[in-house]
C-alpha positions as CSV (number, residue, x, y, z in Angstrom):
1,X,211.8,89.3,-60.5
2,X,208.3,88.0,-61.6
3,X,206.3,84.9,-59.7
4,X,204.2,82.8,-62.7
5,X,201.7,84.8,-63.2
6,X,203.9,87.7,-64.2
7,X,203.7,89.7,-61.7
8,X,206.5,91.9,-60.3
9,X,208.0,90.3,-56.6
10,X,210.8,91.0,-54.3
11,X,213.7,88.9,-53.4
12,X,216.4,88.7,-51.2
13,X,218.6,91.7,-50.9
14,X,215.7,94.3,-52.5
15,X,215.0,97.6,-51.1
16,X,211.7,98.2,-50.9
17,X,209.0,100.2,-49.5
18,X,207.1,99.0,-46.8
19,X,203.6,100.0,-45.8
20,X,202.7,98.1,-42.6
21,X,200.2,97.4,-39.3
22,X,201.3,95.7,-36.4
23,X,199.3,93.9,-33.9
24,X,199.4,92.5,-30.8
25,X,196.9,89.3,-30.8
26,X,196.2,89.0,-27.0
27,X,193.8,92.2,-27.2
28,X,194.1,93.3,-31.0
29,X,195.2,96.8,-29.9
30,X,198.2,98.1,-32.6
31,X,201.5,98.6,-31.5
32,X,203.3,99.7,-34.9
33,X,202.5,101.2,-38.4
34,X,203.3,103.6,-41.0
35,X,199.6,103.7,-42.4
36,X,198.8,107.5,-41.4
37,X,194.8,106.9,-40.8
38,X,195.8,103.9,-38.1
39,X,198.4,106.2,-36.6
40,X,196.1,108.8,-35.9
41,X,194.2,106.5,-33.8
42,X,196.9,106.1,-31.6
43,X,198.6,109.4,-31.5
44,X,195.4,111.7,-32.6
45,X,198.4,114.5,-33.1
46,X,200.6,113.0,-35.5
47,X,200.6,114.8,-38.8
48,X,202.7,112.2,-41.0
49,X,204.7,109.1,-40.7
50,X,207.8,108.2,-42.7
51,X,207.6,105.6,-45.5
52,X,210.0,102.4,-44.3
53,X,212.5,101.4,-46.5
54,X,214.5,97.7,-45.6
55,X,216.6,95.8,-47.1
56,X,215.1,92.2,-47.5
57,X,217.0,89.5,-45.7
58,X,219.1,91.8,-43.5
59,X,216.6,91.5,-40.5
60,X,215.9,95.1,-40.6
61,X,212.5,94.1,-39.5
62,X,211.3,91.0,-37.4
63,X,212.7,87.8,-38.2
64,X,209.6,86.1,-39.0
65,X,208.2,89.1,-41.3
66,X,212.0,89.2,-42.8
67,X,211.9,85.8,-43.9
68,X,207.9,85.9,-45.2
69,X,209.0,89.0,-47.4
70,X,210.9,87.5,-49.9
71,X,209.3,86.4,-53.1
72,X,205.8,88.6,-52.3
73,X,204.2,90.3,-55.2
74,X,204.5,94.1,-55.0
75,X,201.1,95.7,-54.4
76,X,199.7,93.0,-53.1
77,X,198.2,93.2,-48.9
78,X,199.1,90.3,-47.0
79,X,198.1,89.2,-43.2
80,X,200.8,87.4,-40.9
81,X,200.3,86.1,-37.8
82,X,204.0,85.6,-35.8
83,X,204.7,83.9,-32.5
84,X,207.2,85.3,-30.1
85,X,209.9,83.7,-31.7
86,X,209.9,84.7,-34.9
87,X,208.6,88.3,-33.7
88,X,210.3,90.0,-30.2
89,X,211.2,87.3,-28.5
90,X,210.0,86.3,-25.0
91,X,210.1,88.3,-22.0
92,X,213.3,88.5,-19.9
93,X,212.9,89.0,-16.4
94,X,216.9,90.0,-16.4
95,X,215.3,93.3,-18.1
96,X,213.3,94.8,-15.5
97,X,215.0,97.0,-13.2
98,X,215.0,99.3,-9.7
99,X,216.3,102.6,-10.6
100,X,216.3,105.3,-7.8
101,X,214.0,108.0,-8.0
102,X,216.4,110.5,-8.3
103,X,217.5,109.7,-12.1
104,X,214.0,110.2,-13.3
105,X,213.5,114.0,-11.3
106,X,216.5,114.9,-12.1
107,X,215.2,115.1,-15.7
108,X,212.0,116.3,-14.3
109,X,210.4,112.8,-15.1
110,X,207.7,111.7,-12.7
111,X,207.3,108.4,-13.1
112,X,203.8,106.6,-12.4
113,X,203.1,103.3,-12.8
114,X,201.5,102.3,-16.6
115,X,203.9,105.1,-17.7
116,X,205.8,104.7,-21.1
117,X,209.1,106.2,-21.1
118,X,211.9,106.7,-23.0
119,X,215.0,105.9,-20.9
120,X,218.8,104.9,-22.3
121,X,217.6,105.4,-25.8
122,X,214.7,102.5,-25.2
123,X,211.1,102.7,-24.7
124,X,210.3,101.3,-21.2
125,X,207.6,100.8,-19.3
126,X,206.6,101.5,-15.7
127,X,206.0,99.0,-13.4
128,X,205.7,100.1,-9.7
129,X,207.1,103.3,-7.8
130,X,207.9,102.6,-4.4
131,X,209.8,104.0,-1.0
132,X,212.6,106.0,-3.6
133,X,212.7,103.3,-6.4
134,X,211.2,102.8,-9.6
135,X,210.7,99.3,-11.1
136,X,210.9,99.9,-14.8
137,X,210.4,97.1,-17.3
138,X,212.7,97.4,-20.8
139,X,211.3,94.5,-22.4
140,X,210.1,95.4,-25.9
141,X,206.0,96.0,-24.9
142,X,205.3,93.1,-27.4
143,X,207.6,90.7,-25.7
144,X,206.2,87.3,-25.1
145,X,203.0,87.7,-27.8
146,X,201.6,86.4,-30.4
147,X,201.4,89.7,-33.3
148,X,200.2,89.7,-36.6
149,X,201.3,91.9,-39.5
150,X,199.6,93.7,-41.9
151,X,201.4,95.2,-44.6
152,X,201.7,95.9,-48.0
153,X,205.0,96.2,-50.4
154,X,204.6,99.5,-52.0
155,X,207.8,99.4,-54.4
156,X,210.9,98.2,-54.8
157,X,213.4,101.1,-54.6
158,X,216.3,101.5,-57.6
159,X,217.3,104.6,-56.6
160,X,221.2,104.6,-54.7
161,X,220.7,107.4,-52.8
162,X,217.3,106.2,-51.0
163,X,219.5,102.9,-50.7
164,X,222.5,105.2,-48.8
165,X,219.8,106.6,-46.4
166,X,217.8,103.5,-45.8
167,X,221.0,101.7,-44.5
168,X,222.4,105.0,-42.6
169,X,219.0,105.0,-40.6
170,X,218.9,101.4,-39.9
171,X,223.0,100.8,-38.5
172,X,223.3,104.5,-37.0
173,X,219.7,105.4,-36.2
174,X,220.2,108.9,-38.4
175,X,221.0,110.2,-41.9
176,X,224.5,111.8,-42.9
177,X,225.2,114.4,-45.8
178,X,226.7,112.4,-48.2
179,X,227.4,112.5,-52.2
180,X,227.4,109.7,-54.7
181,X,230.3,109.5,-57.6
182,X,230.2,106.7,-59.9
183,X,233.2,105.7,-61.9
184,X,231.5,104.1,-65.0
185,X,235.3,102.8,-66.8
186,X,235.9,101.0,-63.2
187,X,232.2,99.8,-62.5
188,X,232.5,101.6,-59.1
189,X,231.2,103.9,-56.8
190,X,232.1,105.5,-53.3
191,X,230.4,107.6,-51.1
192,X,231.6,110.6,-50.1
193,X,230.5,111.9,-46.7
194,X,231.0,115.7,-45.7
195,X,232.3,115.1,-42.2
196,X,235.8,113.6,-41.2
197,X,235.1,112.7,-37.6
198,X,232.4,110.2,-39.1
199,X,235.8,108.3,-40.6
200,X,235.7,105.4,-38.3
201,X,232.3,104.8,-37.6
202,X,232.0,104.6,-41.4
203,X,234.7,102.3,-42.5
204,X,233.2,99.5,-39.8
205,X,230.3,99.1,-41.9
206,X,232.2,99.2,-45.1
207,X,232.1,96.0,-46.6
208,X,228.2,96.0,-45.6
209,X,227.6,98.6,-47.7
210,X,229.5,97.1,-50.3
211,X,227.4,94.2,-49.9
212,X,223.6,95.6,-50.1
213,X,224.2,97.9,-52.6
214,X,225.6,95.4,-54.4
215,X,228.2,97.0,-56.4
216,X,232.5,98.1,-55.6
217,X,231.4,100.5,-52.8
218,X,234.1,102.7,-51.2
219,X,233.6,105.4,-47.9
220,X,236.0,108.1,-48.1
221,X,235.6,111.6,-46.5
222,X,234.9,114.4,-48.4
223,X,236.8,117.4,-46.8
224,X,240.1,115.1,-46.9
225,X,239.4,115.0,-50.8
226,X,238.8,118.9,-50.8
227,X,242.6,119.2,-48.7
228,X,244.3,116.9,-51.6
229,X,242.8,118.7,-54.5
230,X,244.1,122.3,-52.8
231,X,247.1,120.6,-51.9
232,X,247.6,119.5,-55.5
233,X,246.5,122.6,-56.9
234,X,249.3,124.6,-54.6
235,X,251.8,122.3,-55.8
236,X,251.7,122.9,-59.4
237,X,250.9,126.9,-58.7
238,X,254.5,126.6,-57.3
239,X,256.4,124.8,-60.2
């Protein structure tokens, strides 16, 4: 898609590739990018970051930088400033917790307080450590503040198989080995992933794959495919 003055933009329901810098307003200190130069500033060890790849409109990002993302020109840097509700929400008191002592050395963990941890597949924070008990906050650190958002769309992305992994990372937190088949005659194409115990973890997120990729997409499993075609293959050896 193209704005008026011809240049390339994305819309609703692109994948794209998403360079970004995200800030908290209160002291200007960053709390997310992909830019490798600002990474290093926070983690002076890191030796590369991954490029992001969303899906526009499917609130793979903030909900306030979701919606601003549609109809931007492509190479373009733009700055947006987001209040808690259209970024991560306000604070919950609900979300900060005692937990004894004993869960946290029994991973040989020594909590302190100030300490960022990763605990129940969250980052948390450290509140207070006192008479056995650790108060641990699991509010996202950003909770309750005013950010702002630098970023830039590198590229919209055509390719299926980026599309596959994008969408894998974002509803299962990891990639699976997959393949791609198309059927041109039928206008289709299925995904066929390598490992049967994946089956029904899969097939719940079916029809959303079907839906972002925008074509007749089926999930089937690979080595049940493999079977038939042996099983089929037996069967004629026999007649």
């Amino acid at each position: 898609m193209t704005n008026s003055e011809g240049k390339e933009t994305a819309k609703k329901k692109d994948f794209i590739e998403l360079e970004f810098l995200g800030k908290n307003l209160l002291n200007n200190e960053i709390f997310d990018t992909n830019v490798l130069e600002e990474a290093k500033k926070i983690n002076p060890d890191i030796k590369d970051v991954r490029p992001l790849v969303i899906c526009i409109g499917q609130e793979m990002v903030v909900k306030g930088l979701d919606e601003f993302l549609d109809g931007k020109e492509i190479g373009k840097k733009y700055n947006l400033k987001l209040t808690p509700d259209k970024a991560f929400g306000k604070r919950d008191p609900k979300l900060i917790r005692l937990i004894p002592m004993k869960v946290f050395l029994e991973q040989k963990i020594y909590p302190q307080p100030g300490m960022t941890l990763a605990l129940d597949n969250s980052l948390v924070k450290v509140v207070s450590v006192s008479g056995g008990r650790v108060m641990v906050d699991f509010n996202n650190p950003v909770a309750g503040k005013d950010i702002e958002y630098e970023f830039t769309i590198k590229k919209i992305i055509s390719d299926d198989k980026e599309k596959v992994k994008a969408l894998q990372n974002f509803l299962f937190g990891q990639t699976f080995e997959f393949d791609l088949e198309e059927d041109k005659d039928k206008k289709t194409k299925k995904i066929l992933f390598k490992e049967v115990k994946l089956a029904p973890i899969l097939n719940v997120f079916k029809d959303k794959f079907k839906e972002l990729l925008d074509v007749d997409l089926e999930i089937l499993e690979k080595k049940k495919e493999e079977k038939k075609e042996k099983v089929e293959e037996k069967s004629d050896k026999i007649q």
